[in-house]
C-alpha positions in Angstrom: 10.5 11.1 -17.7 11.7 7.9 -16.9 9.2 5.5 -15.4 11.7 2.2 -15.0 12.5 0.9 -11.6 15.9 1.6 -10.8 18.5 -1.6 -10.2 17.9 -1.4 -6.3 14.6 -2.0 -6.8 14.6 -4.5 -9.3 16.9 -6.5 -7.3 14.8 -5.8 -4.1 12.0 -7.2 -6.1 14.1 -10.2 -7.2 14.7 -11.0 -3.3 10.8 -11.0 -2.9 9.9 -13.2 -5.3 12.7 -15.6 -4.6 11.0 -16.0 -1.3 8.1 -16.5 -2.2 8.9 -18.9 -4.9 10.8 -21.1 -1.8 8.2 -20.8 0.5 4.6 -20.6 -1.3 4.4 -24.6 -2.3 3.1 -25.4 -5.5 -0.4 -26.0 -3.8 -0.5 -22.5 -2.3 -3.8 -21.3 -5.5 -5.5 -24.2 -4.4 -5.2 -24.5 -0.3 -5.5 -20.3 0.2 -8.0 -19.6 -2.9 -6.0 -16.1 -2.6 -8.0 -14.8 0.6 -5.9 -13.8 3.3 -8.9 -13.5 5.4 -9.2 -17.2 5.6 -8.1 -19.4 8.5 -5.7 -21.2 6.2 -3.9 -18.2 5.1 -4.0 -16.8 8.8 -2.4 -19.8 9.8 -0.1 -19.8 7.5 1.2 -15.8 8.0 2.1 -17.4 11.5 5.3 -19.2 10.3 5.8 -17.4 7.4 5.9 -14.0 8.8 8.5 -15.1 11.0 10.4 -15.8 7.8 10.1 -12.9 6.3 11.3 -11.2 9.4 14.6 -13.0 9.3 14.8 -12.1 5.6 14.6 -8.7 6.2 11.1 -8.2 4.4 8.6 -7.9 6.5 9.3 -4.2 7.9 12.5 -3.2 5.4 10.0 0.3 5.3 10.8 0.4 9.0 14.1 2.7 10.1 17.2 1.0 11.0 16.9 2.0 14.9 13.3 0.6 15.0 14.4 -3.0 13.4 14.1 -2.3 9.6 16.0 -1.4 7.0 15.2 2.3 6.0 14.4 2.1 2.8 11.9 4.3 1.3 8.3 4.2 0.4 9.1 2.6 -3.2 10.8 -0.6 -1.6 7.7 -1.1 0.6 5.1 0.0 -2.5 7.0 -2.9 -4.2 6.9 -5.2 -1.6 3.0 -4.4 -1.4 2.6 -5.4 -5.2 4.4 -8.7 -4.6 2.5 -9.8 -1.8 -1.0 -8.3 -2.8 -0.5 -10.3 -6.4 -0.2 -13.6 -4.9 -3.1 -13.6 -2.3 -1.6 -11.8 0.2 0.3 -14.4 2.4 1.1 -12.2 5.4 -2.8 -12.6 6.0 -3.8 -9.4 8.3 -0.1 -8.6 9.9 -0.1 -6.0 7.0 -2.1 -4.3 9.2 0.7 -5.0 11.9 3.6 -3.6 10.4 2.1 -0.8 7.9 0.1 1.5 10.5 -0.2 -0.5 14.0 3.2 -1.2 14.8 4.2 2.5 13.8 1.2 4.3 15.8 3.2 2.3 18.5 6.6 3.6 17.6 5.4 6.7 17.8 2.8 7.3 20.8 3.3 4.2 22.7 4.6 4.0 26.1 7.9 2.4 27.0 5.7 -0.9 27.9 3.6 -1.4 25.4 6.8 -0.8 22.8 8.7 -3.2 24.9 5.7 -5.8 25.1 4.2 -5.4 21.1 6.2 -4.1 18.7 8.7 -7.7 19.5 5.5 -9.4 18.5 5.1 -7.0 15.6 8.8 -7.2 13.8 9.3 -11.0 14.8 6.2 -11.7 12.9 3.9 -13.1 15.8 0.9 -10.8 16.4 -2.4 -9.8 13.9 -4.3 -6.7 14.8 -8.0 -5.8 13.6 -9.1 -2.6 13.6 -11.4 -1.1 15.7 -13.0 1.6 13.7 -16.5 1.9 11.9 -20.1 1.3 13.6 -23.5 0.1 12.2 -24.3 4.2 12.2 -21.0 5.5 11.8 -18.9 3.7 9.1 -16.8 6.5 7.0 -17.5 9.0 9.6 -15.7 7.7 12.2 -16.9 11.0 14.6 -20.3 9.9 14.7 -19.4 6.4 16.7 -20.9 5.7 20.1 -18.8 3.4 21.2 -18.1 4.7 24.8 -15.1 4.2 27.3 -15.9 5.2 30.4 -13.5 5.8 33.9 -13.9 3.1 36.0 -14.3 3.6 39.7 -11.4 0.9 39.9 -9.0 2.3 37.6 -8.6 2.2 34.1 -11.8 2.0 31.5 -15.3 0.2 30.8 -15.7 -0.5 27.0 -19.4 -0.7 25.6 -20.6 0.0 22.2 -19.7 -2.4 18.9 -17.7 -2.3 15.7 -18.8 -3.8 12.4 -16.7 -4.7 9.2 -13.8 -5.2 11.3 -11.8 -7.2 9.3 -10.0 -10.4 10.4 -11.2 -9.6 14.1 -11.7 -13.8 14.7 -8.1 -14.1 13.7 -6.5 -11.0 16.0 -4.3 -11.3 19.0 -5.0 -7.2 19.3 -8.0 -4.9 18.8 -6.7 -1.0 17.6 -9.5 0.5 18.9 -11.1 3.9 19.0 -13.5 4.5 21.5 -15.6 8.1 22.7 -14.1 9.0 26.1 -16.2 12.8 25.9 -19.1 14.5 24.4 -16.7 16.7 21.9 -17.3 15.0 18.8 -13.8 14.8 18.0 -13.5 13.5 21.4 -11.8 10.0 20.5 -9.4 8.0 22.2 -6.9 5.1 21.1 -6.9 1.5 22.8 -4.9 -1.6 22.7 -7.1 -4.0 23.6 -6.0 -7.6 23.5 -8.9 -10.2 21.9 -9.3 -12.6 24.4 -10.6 -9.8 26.7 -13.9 -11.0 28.6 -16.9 -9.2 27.4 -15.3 -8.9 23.8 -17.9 -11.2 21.3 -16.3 -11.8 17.9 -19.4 -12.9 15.1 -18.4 -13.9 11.5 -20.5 -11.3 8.8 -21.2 -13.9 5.8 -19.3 -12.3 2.7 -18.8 -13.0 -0.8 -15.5 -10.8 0.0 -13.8 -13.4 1.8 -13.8 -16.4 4.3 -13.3 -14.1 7.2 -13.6 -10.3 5.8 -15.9 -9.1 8.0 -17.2 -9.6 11.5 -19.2 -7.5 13.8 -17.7 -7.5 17.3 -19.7 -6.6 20.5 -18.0 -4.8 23.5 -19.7 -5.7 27.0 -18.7 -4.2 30.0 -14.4 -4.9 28.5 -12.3 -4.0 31.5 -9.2 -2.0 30.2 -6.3 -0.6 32.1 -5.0 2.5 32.2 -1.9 1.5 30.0 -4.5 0.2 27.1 -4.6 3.6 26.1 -2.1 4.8 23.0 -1.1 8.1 23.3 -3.2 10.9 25.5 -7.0 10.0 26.4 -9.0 12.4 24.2 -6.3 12.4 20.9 -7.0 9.7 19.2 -8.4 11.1 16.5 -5.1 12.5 15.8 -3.1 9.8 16.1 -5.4 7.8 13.0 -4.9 10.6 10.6 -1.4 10.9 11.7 -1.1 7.2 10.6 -3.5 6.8 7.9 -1.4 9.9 6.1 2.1 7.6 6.4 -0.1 4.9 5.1 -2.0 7.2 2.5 -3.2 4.8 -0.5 -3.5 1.7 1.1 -2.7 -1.4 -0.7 -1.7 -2.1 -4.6 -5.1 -3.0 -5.2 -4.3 -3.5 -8.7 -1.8 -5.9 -8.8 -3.7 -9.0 -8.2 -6.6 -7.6 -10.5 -3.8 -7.7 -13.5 -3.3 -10.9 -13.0 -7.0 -11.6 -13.0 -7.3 -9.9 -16.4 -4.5 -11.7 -17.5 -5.8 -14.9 -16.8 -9.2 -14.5 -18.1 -7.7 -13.5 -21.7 -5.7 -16.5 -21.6 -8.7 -18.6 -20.6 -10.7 -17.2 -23.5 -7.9 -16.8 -26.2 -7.5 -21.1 -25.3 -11.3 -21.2 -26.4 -10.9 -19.4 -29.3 -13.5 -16.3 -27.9 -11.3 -13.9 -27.5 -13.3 -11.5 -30.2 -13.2 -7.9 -30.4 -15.4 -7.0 -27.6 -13.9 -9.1 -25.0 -10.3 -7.4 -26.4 -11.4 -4.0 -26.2 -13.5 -4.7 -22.6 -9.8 -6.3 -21.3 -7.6 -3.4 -22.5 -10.2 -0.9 -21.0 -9.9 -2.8 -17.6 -6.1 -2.9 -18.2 -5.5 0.6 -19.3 -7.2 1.7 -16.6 -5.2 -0.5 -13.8 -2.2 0.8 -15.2 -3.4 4.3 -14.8 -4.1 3.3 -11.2 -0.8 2.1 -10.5 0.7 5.5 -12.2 -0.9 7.5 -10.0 -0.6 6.0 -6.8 3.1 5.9 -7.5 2.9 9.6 -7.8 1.3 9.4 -4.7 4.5 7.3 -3.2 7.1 9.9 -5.0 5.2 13.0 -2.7 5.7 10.6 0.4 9.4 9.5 -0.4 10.3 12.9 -1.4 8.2 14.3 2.0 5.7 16.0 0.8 2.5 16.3 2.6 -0.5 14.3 2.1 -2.8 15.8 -1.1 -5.8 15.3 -2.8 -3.8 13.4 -5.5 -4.1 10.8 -2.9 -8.3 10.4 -3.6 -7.6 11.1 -7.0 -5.6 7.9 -7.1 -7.8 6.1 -5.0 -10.8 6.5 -6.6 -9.2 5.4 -9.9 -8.1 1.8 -8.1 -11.7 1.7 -7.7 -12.8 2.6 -11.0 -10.6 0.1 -12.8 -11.6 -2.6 -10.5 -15.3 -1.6 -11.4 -13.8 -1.9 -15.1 -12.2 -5.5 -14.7 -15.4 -6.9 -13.0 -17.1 -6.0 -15.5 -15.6 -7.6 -18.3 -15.2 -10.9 -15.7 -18.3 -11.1 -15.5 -19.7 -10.6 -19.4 -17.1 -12.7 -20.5 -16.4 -15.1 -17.8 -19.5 -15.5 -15.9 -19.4 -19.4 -16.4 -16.2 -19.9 -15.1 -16.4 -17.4 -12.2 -19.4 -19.9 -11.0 -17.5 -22.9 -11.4 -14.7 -21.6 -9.3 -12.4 -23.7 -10.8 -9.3 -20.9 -11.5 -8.7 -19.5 -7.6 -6.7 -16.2 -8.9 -9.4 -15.7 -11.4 -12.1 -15.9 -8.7 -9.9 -14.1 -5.7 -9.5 -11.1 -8.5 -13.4 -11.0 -9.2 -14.2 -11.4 -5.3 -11.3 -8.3 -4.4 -13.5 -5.9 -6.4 -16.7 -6.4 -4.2 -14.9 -4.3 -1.7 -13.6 -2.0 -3.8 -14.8 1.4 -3.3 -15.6 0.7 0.2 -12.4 -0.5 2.0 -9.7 2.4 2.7 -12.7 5.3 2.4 -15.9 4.5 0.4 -15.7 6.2 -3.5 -18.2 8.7 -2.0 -16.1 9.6 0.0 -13.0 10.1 -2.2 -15.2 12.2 -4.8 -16.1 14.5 -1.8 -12.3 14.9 -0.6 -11.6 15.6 -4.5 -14.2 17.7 -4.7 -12.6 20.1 -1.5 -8.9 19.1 -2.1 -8.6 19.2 -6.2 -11.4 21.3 -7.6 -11.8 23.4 -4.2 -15.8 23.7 -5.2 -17.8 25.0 -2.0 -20.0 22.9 0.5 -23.0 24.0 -1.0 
């Protein structure tokens, strides 16, 4: 079997980096401390989005008719690897362009395509997502966040979201919201931020500047037209998303480099014994397994297969080797982890705190690969 990238891809990755090398100044470690969830960074993905765009890499996963380039799942894994490694300098319009902009491609109506996905492929517009609760964070059917007919048209919006990442920085809210007493009975909204009634608060988090919020929903007027898709599907439009999008982002990438770095800071000190080796090439091994099997998860998608429970399986191994590599940060590294001092060393520690709860908490994957791999009964 033959695990090298093939020339395409390699030169695709080429392209990448050259960008990146132009436009990230030399600075770039210091000012963004590798967290797209700060306003820096946010900032930032403004102008350099828009770059990307005219480079043809910031939706090259897209097809040609829709603005992109067609090229498969591999070319956009790569470009994920890229971006993820350097601190993630498209800030939260990953979000845009990897599930957002095509749940509007494919249910949207002929306005909202015509006013967002512009926006979305010119490199203008950040969504947040609207999805977990204070009770009803992976089980997104237990949420209470209501939208009810208004007698004027349209819908009233009351309930809250929590954890809703980069929601201060947004232009759009992807919202779900209940519109019936079925459980599954779930609808879709594009609801812009600046709404009145919408109240955005920062959550304080070692994850991040601006990781986490929790943001209120008051009485949020929205018209008929907010909704994507039919009232009463959008349950079905997330999963039909979430399954194109499947294992979420190349988690592992920046984590390397971490790992990398903290040998080099303890070989240069002359303590790089035996147990910090063998802790490092356990956290290593185990990234690379990571990475091995979420590209078997991107050859199923590329070669249109349906969604598995390979998919868990290689989800809850990115967690488990980030679990690994935090670890041996912080035996080994503890000192320089508090002074702060390195920023990818510190932005690869602070990535694992949310590991095993962003994209499905690890409970969650060992209950899917429980059903899906080892087909063991409910009870």
């Amino acid at each position: 079997m033959n695990f090298d990238w093939t020339p395409s891809q390699n030169s695709f990755r080429q392209r990448i980096r050259d960008v990146l090398d132009r436009e990230l100044q030399d600075d770039w470690p210091q000012k963004s401390r590798l967290d797209p969830s700060s306003e820096y960074v946010s900032r930032f993905s403004r102008e350099f989005c828009p770059t990307l765009a005219r480079e043809g890499l910031l939706i090259p996963h897209w097809p040609q008719q829709d603005g992109g380039e067609g090229l498969d799942p591999f070319h956009h894994w790569i470009l994920g690897e890229e971006m993820f490694a350097i601190g993630e300098p498209r800030s939260y319009q990953y979000m845009s362009v990897n599930w957002a902009g095509p749940a509007i491609r494919k249910y949207g109506t002929p306005r909202q395509k015509a006013e967002l996905l512009p926006r979305i492929t010119g490199g203008t517009m950040i969504f947040c997502q609207g999805f977990s609760e204070p009770g009803a964070g992976s089980d997104l059917a237990a949420m209470k966040t209501k939208a009810e007919r208004s007698e004027s048209g349209g819908f009233v919006i009351n309930g809250s979201k929590i954890w809703t990442s980069g929601a201060s920085l947004a232009d759009v809210c992807f919202l779900l919201a209940r519109t019936g007493q079925g459980r599954k009975d779930i609808s879709a909204f594009l609801v812009p931020m600046d709404t009145p009634g919408i109240d955005v608060r920062i959550v304080a988090s070692f994850n991040g500047e601006r990781s986490f919020h929790e943001v209120f929903f008051t009485d949020v007027q929205a018209p008929e037209d907010a909704v994507l898709g039919e009232v009463g599907r959008g349950w079905d439009i997330v999963m039909s998303v979430l399954a194109d999008e499947r294992v979420g982002a190349p988690r592992y990438a920046l984590t390397m480099r971490g790992i990398d770095i903290g040998v080099g800071i303890l070989a240069g000190r002359g303590q790089f014994d035996e147990p910090a080796q063998i802790r490092a090439a356990q956290a290593m091994a185990a990234c690379h397994a990571a990475q091995l099997l979420c590209l078997s998860v991107i050859d199923d998608r590329a070669k249109g297969r349906p969604p598995s429970g390979s998919t868990s399986v290689a989800r809850y191994c990115l967690n488990a080797a980030d679990r690994l590599a935090a670890d041996f940060f912080e035996e080994f590294l503890s000192d320089d982890l508090v002074l702060n001092e390195n920023p990818v060393l510190a932005a690869a520690y602070r990535r694992t705190a949310s590991s095993g709860i962003a994209s499905g908490t690890a409970e969650m994957q060992m209950n899917a690969i429980a059903r899906d791999v080892l087909r063991l009964p409910r009870e």
